[in-house]
Every structure is written in C-alpha cells, then in structure tokens.
C-alpha positions as a Markdown table, in Angstrom:
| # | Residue | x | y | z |
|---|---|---|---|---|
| 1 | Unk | -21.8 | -7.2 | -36.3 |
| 2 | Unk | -25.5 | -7.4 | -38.0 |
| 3 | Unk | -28.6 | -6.8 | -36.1 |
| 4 | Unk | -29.7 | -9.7 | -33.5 |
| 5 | Unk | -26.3 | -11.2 | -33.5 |
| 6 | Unk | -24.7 | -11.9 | -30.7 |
| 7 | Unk | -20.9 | -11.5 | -29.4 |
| 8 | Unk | -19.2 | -14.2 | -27.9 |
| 9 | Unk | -16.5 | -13.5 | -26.0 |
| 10 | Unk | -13.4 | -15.8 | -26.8 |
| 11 | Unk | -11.7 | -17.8 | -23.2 |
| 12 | Unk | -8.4 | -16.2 | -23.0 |
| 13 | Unk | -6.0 | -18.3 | -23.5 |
| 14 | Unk | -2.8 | -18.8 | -21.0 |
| 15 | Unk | 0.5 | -20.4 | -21.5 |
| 16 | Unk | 1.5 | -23.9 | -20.9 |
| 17 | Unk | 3.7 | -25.1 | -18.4 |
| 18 | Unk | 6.8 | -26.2 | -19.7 |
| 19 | Unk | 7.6 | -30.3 | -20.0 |
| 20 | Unk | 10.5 | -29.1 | -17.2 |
| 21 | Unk | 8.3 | -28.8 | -14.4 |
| 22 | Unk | 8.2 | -32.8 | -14.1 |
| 23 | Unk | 12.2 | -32.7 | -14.4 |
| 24 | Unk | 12.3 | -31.1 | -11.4 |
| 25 | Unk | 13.5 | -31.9 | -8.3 |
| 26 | Unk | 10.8 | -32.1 | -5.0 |
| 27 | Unk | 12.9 | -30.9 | -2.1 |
| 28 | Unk | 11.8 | -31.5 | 1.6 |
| 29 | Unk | 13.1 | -29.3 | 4.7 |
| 30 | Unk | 14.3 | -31.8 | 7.3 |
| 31 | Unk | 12.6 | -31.3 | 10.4 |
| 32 | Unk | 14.4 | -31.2 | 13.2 |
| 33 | Unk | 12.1 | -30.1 | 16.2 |
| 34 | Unk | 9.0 | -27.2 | 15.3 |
| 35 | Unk | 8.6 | -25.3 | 12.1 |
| 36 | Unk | 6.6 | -21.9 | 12.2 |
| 37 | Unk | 4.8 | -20.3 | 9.5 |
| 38 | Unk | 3.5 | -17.1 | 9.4 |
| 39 | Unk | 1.2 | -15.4 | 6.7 |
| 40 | Unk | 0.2 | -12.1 | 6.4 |
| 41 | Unk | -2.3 | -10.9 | 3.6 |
| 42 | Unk | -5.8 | -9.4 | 3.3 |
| 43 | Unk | -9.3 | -10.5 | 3.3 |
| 44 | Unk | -10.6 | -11.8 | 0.0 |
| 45 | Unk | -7.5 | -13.5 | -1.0 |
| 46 | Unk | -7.4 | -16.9 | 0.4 |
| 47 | Unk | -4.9 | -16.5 | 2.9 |
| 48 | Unk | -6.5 | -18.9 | 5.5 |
| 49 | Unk | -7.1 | -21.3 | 2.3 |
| 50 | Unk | -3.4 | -21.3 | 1.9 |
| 51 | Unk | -2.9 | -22.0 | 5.3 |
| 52 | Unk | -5.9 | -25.1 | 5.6 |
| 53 | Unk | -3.6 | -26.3 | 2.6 |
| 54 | Unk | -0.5 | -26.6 | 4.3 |
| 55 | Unk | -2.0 | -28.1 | 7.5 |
| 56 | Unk | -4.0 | -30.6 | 5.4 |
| 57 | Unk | -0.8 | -31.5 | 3.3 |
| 58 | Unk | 1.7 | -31.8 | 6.6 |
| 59 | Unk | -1.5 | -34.5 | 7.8 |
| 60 | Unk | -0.8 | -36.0 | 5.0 |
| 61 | Unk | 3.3 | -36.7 | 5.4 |
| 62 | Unk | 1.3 | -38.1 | 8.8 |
| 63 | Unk | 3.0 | -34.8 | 10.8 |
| 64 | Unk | 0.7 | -32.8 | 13.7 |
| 65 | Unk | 0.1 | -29.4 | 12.7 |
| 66 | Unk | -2.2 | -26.9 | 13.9 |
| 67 | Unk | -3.0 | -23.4 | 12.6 |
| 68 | Unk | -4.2 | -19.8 | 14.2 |
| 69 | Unk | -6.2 | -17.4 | 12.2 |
| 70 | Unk | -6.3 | -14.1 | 12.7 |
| 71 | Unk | -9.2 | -11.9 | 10.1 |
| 72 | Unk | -9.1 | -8.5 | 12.0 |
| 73 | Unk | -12.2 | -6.2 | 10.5 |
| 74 | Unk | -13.3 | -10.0 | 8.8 |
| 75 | Unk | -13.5 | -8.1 | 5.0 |
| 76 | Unk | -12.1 | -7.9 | 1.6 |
| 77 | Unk | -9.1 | -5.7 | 2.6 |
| 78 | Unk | -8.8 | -6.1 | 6.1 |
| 79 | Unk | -5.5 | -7.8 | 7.4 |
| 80 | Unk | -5.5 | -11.4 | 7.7 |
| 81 | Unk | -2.9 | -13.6 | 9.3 |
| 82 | Unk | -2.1 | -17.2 | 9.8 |
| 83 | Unk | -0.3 | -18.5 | 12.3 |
| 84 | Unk | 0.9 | -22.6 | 11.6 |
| 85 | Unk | 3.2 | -25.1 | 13.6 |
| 86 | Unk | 4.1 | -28.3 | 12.3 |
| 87 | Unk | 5.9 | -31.1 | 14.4 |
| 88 | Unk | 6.7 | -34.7 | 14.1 |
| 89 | Unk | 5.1 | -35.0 | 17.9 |
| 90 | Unk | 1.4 | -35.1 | 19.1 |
| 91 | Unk | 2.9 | -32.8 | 22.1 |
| 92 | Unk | 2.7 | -29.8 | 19.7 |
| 93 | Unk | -1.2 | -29.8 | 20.8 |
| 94 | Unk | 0.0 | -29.1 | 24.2 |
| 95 | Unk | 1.5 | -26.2 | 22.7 |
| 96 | Unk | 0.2 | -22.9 | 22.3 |
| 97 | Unk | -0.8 | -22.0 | 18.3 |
| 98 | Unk | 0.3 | -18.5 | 18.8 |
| 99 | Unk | 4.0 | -17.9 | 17.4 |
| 100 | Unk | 6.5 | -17.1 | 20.3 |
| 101 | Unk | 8.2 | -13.6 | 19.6 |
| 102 | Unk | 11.1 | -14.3 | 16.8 |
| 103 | Unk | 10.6 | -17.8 | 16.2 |
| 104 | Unk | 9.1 | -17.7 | 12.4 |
| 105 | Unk | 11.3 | -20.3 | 10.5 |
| 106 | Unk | 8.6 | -18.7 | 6.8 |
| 107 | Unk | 7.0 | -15.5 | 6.3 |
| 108 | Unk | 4.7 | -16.2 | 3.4 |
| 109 | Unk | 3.9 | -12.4 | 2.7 |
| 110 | Unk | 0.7 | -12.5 | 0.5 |
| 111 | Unk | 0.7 | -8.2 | 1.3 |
| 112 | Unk | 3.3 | -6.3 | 1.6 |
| 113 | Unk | 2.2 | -3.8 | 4.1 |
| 114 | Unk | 1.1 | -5.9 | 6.5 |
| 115 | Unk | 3.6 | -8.1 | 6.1 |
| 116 | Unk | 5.8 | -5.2 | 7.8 |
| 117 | Unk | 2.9 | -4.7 | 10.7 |
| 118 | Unk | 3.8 | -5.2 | 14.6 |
| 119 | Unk | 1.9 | -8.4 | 14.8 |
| 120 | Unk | 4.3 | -10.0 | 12.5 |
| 121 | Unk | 7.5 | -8.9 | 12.9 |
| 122 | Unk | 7.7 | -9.6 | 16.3 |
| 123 | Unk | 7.6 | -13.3 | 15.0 |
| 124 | Unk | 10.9 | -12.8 | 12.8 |
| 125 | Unk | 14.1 | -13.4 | 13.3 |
| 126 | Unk | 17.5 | -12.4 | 11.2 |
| 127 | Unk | 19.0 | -15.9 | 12.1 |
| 128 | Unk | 16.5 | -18.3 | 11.2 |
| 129 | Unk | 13.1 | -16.7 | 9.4 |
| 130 | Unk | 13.1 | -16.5 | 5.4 |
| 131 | Unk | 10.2 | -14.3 | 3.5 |
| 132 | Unk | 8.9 | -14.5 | 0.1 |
| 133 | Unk | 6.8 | -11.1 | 0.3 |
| 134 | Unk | 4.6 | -10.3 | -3.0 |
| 135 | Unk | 6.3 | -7.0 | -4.2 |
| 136 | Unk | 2.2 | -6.2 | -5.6 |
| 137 | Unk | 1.9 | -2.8 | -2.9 |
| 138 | Unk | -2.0 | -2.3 | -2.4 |
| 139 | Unk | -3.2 | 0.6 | -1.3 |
| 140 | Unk | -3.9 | 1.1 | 2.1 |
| 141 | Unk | -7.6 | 1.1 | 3.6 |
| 142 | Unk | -7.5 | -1.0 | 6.2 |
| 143 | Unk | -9.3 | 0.7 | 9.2 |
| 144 | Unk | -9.6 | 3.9 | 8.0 |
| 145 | Unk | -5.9 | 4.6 | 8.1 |
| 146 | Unk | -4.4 | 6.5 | 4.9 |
| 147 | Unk | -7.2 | 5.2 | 2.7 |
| 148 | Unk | -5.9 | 4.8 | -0.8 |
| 149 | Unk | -2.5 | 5.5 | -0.1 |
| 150 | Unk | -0.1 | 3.3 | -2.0 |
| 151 | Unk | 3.1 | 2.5 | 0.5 |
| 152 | Unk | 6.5 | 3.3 | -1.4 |
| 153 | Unk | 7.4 | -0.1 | -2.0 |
| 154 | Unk | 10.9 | 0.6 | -1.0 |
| 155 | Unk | 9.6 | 1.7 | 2.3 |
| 156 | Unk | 8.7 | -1.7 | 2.9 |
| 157 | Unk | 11.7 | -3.7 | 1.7 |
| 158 | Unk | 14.2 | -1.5 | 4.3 |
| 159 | Unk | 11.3 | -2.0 | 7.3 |
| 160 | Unk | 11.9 | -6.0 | 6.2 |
| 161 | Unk | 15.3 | -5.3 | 6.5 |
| 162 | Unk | 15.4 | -4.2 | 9.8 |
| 163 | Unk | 14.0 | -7.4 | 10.9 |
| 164 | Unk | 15.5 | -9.6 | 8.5 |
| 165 | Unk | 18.7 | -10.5 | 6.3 |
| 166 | Unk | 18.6 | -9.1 | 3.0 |
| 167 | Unk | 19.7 | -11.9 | 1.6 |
| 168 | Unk | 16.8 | -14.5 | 3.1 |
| 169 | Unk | 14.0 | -11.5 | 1.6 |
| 170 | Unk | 12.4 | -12.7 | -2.3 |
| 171 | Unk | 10.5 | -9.3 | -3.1 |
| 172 | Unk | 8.4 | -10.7 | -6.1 |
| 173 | Unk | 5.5 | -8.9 | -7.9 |
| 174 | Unk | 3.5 | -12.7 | -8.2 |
| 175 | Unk | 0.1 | -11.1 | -8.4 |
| 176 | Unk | 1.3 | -9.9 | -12.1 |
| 177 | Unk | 2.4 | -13.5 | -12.6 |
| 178 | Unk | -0.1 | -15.0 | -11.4 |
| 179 | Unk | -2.7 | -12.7 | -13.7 |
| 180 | Unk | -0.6 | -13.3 | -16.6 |
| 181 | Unk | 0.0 | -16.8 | -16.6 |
| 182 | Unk | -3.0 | -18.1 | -14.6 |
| 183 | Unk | -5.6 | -15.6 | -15.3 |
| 184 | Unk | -6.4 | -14.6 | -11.4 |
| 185 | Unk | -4.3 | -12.7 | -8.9 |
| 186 | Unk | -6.3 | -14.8 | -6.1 |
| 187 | Unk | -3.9 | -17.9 | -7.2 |
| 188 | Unk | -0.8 | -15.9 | -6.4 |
| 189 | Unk | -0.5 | -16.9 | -2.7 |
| 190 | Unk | -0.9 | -20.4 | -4.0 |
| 191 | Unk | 2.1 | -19.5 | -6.2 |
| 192 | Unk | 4.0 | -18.5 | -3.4 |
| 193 | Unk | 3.3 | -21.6 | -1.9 |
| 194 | Unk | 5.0 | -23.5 | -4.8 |
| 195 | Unk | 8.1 | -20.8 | -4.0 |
| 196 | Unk | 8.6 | -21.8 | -0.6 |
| 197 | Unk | 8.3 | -25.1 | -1.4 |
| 198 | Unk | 10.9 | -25.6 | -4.3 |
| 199 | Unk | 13.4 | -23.8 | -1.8 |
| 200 | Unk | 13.1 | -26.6 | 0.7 |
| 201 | Unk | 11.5 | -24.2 | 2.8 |
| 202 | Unk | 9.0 | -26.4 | 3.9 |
| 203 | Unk | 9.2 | -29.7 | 6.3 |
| 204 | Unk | 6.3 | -31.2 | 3.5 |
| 205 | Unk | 6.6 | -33.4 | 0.9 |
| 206 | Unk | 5.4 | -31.6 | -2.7 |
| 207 | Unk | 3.2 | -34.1 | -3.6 |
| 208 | Unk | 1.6 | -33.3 | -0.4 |
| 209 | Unk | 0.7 | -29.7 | -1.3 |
| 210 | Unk | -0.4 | -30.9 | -4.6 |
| 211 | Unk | -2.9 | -33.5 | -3.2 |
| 212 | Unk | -3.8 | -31.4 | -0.7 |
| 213 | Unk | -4.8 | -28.6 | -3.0 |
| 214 | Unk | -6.7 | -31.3 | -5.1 |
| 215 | Unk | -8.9 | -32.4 | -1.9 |
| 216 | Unk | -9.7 | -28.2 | -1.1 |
| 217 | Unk | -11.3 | -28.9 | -4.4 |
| 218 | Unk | -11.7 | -25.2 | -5.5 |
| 219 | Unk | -10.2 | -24.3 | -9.4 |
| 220 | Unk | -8.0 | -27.8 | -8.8 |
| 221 | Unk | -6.4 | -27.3 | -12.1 |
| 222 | Unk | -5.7 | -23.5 | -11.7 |
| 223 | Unk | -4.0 | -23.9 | -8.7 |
| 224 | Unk | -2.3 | -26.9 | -9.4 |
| 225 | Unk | -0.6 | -24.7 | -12.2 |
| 226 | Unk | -0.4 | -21.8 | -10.1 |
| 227 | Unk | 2.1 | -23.9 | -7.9 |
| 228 | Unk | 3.8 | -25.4 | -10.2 |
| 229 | Unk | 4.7 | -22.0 | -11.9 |
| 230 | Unk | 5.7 | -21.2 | -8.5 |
| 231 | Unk | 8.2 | -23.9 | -8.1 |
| 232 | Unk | 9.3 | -22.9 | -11.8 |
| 233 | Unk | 10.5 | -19.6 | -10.6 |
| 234 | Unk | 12.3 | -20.6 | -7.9 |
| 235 | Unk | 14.6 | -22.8 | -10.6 |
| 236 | Unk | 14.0 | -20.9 | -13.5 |
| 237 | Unk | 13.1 | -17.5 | -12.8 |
| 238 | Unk | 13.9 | -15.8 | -16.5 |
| 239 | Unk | 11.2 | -19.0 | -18.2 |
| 240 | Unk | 8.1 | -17.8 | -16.0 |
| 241 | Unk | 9.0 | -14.2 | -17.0 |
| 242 | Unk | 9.1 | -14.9 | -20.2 |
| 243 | Unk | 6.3 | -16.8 | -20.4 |
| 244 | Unk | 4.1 | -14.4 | -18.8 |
| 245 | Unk | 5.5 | -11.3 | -20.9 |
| 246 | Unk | 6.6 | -9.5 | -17.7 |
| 247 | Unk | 10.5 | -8.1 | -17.1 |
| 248 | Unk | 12.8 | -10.6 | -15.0 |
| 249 | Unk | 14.0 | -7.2 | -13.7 |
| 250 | Unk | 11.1 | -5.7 | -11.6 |
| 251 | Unk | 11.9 | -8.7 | -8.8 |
| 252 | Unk | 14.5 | -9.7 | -6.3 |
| 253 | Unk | 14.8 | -13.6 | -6.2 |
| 254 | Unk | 17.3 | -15.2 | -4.5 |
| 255 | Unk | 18.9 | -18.7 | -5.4 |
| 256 | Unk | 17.5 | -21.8 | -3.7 |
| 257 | Unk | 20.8 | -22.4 | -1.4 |
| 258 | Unk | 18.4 | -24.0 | 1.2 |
| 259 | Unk | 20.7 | -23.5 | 4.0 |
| 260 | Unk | 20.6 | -25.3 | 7.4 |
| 261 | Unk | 18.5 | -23.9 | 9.8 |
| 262 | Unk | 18.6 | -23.3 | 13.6 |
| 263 | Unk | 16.1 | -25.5 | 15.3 |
C-alpha cells in the first residue's frame, strides 16, 4: 500500500436465498382455545423484540395477544424472558399474562442455559410444549454465578429432557447460521422465529411475521432473510448448511410432522 493511501475495507458478502423459499408452503397452527409462548434468552439480544414481533403480527391476523417481560439484572447477559398468550377472544385480557405451571404450547430457547432455569420449566409440559433451543452454549455470568463457565452442552439437552419429549426438542447451533449467512448472531432469534413458524408451530399467519418485522423497522431486510432462512431449515435443513459452510451434523432437527395439540 503506498504512503497516504487509504484501505477500504470490502462489505462481506453473504449468500442468497434460494428461489425455493417462495415455493414453500406458509403453514398456520389452528387455534383451538390459548396458545402460550415462552422465550428465554439474555440481554442484548432482542428477545423482547422477538416477542413485540409476534404480538404485533397475531394483531394483525386480528387475534388478542398480550405479552410479559421479564429482564432480571436489565444487561447484556442477564436472563431475559417473555412470557406471550394469544387467543381468538378479548377475554384473554381478563387473564393473567403470567404462564400457568406446564401450560407452554413453544419454548423459543434464544439461550440454552436459561432455557433449562426454574422459571421456565415450570411452564413445560411433555404432552403439549415443543422447544427449538439454540445449541450456541454461552458462558455463564449471569449474577456472579460460575462467571465464564461454558455449560456442557449435553448437560442441558438431558435437563430438557427431563421436562420434555426428546422427540418435540430441535437443539440447533442458529447463532453460527445466523453469522454465516446473515452476518449477525443478533438475527438468530429472528431465525428461530421463522423455525417455529414453518412447523406450524404458531397460531399466525407468515405473512404476518413478515409484515410485522417490516413495521419494527430495524435491519428490515436482514431479518426478513434471517426468517426466511429459518423457515428454509425447517424444510431443507442440508441447503442452509451448505449454504452457510457449516456441518448438517453438529444439530438435532426434527421433521415438521406438526402434530395435533392438546388445547
């Protein structure tokens, strides 16, 4: 480089969604009486974004919802959780926000570790709750406890399992994903977003999340991609991995059988 010159960086450049994404098909959970959502991530992270989004998006399918935040310390790191209900009446106002014990139809796991804390898991329950957890293990430092410790992520998959059917648990590394093929981790709980709502998971229309992530008007066109690559890997889990340069065999995803559900 000569003297005076000056080095410009070049924008890293990510790869394009395949044309399949608009093949696929937009699935819709019927519902029946109450859905409950539960999210548990840290601070920093968007974790009560994610949650806005999906309150926003069951307004717009014209549903009630109503959501419960819970920021603990209030800081990058700290333990976040969200707490949502969605019903097709205006009663669910009358209701409290708070999930009941074992009543979580969606764990949306944005952390592992505190995705296995007290405060959720008395929400699940082995005949009804289905998890997408991101298999990305932090270290630990929230509160002072253990403070960079890194959880054996094995640990946390049979502490899942102890709550939970093996079968209804999707143990996926998306902050990788999400880094590779999107350029920020911060847009992985959005891809889990697009997860749970490819496998009918969710009692919301998908163009509903999409316009809904479109009027939170924050990196629109990341997140719009970050959820679509979501719904990709819930279809066609060996593409994304490709894609992002990543081994298929690092996750645990399971097909989208979209069972029926107990009300």
């Amino acid at each position: 480089m000569q003297a005076g010159s000056i080095s410009i960086k070049e924008k890293k450049k990510f790869p394009d969604i395949p044309e399949i994404i608009n093949t696929l098909k937009k699935p819709k959970k019927d519902l029946k009486n109450i859905q409950n959502i539960i999210m548990a991530g840290i601070g920093g992270t968007g974790v009560s974004t994610v949650a806005a989004i999906i309150v926003m998006a069951a307004r717009i399918d014209k549903l009630f919802a109503q959501s419960m935040n819970f920021t603990g310390l209030a800081q990058k790191n700290g333990a976040v959780t969200s707490q949502i209900r969605i019903g097709k009446e205006k009663s669910l106002y009358d209701r409290s926000a708070r999930l009941p014990n074992e009543t979580a139809d969606v764990l949306l796991g944005c952390d592992a570790v505190v995705s296995v804390s007290p405060s959720i898991t008395r929400t699940l329950n082995p005949l009804r709750t289905n998890a997408i957890i991101n298999g990305r293990v932090e270290p630990v430092g929230v509160a002072g406890v253990h403070i960079g410790t890194v959880v054996d992520d094995s640990l946390l998959k049979k502490h899942l399992e102890n709550h939970l059917q093996a079968e209804n648990i999707d143990f996926i590394d998306i902050s990788n994903l999400s880094e590779a093929l999107v350029g920020d981790t911060v847009s992985a709980n959005i891809m889990m977003l697009g997860i749970a709502a490819q496998k009918e998971l969710l009692s919301i229309k998908i163009d509903s999340l999409q316009k809904a992530i479109e009027l939170n008007g924050v990196a629109i066109e990341q997140n719009l991609m970050a959820f679509n690559w979501g719904r990709l890997l819930c279809e066609q889990p060996k593409t994304v991995f490709n894609a992002a340069g990543l081994n298929l065999s690092l996750i645990h995803i399971s097909e989208p059988t979209r069972p029926e559900r107990i009300a």
